[in-house]
N, C-alpha and C positions, 0 to 999 in steps of 0.2 A: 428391331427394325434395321433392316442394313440399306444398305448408300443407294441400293435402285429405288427401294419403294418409296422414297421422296418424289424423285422423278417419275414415275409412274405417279404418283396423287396429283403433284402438278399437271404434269399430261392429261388426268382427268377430268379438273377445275377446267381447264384450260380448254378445252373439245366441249366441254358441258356447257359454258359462256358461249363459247361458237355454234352453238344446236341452236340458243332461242336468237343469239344474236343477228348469226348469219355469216359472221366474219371472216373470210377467207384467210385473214392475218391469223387469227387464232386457230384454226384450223390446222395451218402449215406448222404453228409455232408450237403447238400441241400434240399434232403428231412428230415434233423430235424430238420433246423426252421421252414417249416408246420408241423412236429410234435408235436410243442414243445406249440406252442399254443391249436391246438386242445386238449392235455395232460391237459393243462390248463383248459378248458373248461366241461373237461370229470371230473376231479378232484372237479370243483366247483361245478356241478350236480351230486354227489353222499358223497360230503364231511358230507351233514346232515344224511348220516346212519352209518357214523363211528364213528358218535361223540355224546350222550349221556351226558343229565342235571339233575343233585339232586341236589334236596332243602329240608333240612329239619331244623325246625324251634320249638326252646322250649315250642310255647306258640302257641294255635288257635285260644285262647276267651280270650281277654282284656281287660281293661279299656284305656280311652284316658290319653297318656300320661308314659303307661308305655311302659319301651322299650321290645323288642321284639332279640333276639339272634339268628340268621341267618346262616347258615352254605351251600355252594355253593359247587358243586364239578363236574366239569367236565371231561368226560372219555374220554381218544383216544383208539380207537381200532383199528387206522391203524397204516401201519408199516412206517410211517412220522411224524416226529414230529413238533407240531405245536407252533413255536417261536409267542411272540407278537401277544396274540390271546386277541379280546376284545369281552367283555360282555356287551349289552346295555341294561339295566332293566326301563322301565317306570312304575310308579308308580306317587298314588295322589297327590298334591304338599302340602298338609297338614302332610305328612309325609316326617323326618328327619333322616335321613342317616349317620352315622359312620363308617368308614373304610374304606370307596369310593377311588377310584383312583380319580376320576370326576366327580360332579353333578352340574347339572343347571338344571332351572325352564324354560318352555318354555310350553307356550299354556295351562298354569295349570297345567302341571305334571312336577314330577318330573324326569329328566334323571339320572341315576344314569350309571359310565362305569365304569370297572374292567377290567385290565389286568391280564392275564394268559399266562405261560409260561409252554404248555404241551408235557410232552417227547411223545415220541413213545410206543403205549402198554399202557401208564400209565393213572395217573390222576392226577389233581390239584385241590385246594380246596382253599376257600377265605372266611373268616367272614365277617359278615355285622352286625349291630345293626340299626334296623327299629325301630322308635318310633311313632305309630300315635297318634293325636292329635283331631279327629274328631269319629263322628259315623258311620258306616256303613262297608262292606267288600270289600276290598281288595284282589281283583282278579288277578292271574297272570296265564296265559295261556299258554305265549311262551315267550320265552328270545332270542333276536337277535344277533347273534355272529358274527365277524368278523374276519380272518385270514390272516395272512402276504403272495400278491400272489408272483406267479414266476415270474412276471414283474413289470416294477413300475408303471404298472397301477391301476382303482382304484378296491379295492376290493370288493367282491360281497357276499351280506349277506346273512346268511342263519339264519333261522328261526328254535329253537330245540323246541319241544311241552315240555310246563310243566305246572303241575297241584298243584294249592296251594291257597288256602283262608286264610284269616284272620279276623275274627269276630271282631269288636270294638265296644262294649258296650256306651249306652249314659252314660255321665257322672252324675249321681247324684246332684242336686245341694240344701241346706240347705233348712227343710219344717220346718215352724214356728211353736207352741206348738199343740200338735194336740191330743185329748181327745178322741177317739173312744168312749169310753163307753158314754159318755156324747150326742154321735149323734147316739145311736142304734136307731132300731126302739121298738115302745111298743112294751110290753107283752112280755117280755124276761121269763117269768115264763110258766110251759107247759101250752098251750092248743089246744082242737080240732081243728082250727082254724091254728094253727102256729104249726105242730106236722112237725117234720124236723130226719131222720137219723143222727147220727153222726157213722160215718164206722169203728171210731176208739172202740169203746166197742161191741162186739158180747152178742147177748144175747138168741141165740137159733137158729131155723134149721125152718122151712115151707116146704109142699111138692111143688115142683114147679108146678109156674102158667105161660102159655103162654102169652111173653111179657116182663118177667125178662130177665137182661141181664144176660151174662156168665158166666162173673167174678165177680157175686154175687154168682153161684154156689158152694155151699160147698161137694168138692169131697168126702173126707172121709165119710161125714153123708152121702152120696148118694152108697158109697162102701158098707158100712154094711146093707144099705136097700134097697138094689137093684134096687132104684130109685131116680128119681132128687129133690134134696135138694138144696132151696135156704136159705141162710141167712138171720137172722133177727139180726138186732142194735137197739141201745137204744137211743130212742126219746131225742132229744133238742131243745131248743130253742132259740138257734144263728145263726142268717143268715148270710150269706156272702156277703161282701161290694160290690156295684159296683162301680166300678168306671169310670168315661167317663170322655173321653178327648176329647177336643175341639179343632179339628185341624182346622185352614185356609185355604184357598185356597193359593196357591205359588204364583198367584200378583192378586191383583186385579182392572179390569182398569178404573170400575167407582171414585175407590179412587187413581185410578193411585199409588198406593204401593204393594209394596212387604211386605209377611207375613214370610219371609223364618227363622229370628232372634224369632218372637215370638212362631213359631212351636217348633220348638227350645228346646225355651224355658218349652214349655207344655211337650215334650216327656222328657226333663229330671227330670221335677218335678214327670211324671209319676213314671219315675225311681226309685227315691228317693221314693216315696211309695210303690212301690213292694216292695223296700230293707226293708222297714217300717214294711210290713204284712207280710212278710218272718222271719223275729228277733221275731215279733211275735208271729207266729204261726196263721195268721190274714185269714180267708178265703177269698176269692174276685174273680173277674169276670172284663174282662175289656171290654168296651164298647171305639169304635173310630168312629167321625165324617168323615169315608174315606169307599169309595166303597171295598170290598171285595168279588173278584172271582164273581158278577153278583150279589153279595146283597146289600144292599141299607144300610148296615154300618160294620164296622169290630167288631168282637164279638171275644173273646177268653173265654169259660167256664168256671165258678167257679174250683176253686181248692185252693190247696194250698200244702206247701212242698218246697223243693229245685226244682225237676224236674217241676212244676207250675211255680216258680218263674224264672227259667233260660228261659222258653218256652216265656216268657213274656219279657223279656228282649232281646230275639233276633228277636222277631217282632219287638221289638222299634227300634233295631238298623238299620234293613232291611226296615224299611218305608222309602220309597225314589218314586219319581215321582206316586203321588195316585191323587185321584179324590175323592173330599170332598163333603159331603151332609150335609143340615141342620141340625143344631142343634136340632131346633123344632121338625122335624120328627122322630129323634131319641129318644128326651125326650117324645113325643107321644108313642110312640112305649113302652117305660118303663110305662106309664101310666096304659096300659092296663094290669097289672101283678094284681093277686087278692092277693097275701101276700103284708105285708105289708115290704116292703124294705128300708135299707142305702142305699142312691147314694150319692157319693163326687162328685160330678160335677169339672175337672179342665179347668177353660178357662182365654185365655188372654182379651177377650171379653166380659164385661157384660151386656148388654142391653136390651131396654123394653121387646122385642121379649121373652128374656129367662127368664125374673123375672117372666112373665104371664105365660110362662112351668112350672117355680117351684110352681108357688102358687096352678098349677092344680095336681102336683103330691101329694101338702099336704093335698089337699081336697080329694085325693085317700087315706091318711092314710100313705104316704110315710115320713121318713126322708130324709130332704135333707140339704147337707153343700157343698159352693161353697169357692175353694180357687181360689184364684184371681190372677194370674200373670201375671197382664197386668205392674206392676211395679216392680222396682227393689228389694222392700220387698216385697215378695208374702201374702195375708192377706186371712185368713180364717173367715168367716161368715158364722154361723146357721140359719136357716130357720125356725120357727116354725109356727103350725097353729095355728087357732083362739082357738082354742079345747085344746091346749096345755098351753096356753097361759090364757088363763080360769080356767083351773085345777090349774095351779100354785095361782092366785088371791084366789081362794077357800081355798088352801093349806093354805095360809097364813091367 
């Protein structure tokens, strides 16, 4: 029996005494325990439009680890005040909680509960300190509340909509001494051959040709000459790194193992080398062994800058359930470039399969350097070719 159908028996005694009685007292006093639940009921299907959730929070984009300052605030806009009101937040269970009324871990998340004690008209508000500890974003959609009912039966949740992310950056972890200039590729000196823009020197105006982009357009020189002026820059000869990462598949079950620690491990070495060409001023391109949007590998375009290196950092963080392609096909796929290229290959993998891609990219005129982190010191080795390798003996 639960807490209405008392009230309802009463209400019936009560209406039943007023049939042979006549009572207008019993009458009135008996139809409001069927009032008083139905009331009940009309209250708890409308209570989610009187009531209003804000979250606002110091920080969108973090690192793992640092904490995160949370501010909660719930609104009444009806004319009841809502005593012993709770808040049940789910979140990842990689993520630590200060302030909490209540948290447990259950099914891998975290439960987090907050008590609220909201007048009528008013609002109440509750800090929190989130700290995550992982990569990836931290979604919150709706917050479930719970209110003290008019009976002691049990109460009935309601669901307020709320919108809020949290970006967690992979964590960077130590790259061992690492020479850039030492793995360019030739012919760092101009030639026909290797003649490359650099966007940062202007050094004149062209009439435009159909096929330049936009924001090559130089407005001004095209205002005074009443036609389209693209920009010309001054020739270099530094190419931009690529660099490929070598993800796994998440198990695999001819080896019956899980790769999930050594992806891991690859996206935050990634990491640590944007953070690397970024201090720099280093240009690069990133290449991933994982399907994107119907192509056959994930590609982010050379750049470089703050806004390059944040764009590259929040793909790393957002890689979560992909679909991995070979290596091979991917190092094929670089082969067929006619300039001569830096690739850093990072894999926790190194095997015949990819030593026989690299020797075909150096017969192309490619640099290539593999770091290695399939161990807990990651180890950097150069590749050189036959060609390279002969110039030096000569040298000497």
């Amino acid at each position: 029996m639960n807490a209405k159908q008392p009230f309802q028996l009463i209400g019936f005694l009560l209406l039943f005494g007023a049939l042979f009685s006549g009572s207008w007292f019993l009458w009135l006093f008996g139809g409001l325990f069927f009032f008083l639940p139905a009331a009940q009921d009309w209250w708890q299907a409308r209570l989610g439009r009187w009531l209003r959730m804000e979250w606002s929070a110091d920080q969108s984009r973090v690192m793992p680890g640092t904490p995160v300052h949370v501010t909660i605030k719930l609104h009444n806009r009806s004319w009841l005040p809502l005593p012993a009101t709770w808040l049940r937040i789910t979140l990842p269970d990689h993520v630590t909680v200060d302030g909490a009324d209540e948290s447990s871990v259950h099914n891998q998340r975290m439960i987090v509960l907050l008590r609220l004690d909201v007048p009528a008209r008013r609002s109440a508000a509750r800090a929190l300190v989130l700290t995550p500890h992982k990569r990836g974003t931290i979604w919150l959609t709706d917050v479930q509340t719970q209110t003290m009912p008019l009976f002691a039966g049990e109460a009935t949740p309601v669901l307020l909509p709320l919108s809020f992310s949290l970006l967690v950056y992979p964590s960077p972890l130590p790259l061992p001494p690492i020479a850039f200039e030492e793995t360019e590729p030739d012919g760092n000196s101009l030639s026909r051959q290797r003649r490359q823009e650099d966007p940062t020197f202007l050094r004149g105006v062209r009439p435009y040709s159909p096929g330049d982009r936009m924001k090559q357009i130089h407005w001004k020189a095209t205002a005074k000459t009443n036609a389209l002026q693209t920009r010309l820059f001054e020739h270099t000869a530094r190419s931009n790194w690529r660099l490929v990462g070598h993800i796994l598949p998440s198990y695999e079950p001819k080896l019956q193992k899980h790769n999930d620690a050594e992806n891991e491990r690859t996206i935050s070495f990634l990491a640590a080398l944007s953070i690397y060409c970024r201090k720099r001023s280093l240009g690069y391109e990133l290449f991933l062994t994982v399907k994107q949007r119907g192509r056959e590998m994930y590609h982010v375009p050379a750049g470089s800058g703050k806004t390059h290196h944040l764009q590259i950092m929040t793909h790393l963080a957002q890689l979560h359930h992909f679909f991995t392609t070979p290596l091979a096909s991917l190092l094929r796929r670089l082969e067929e470039s006619s300039s001569k290229e830096a690739i850093l290959l990072i894999t926790p993998r190194l095997d015949e399969q990819t030593a026989a891609s690299i020797e075909r990219l150096q017969r192309r005129g490619h640099k290539v350097a593999v770091l290695d982190v399939s161990e807990e010191e990651p180890v950097l080795r150069r590749y050189e070719a036959a060609a390279d390798r002969r110039r030096k003996v000569v040298a000497r």
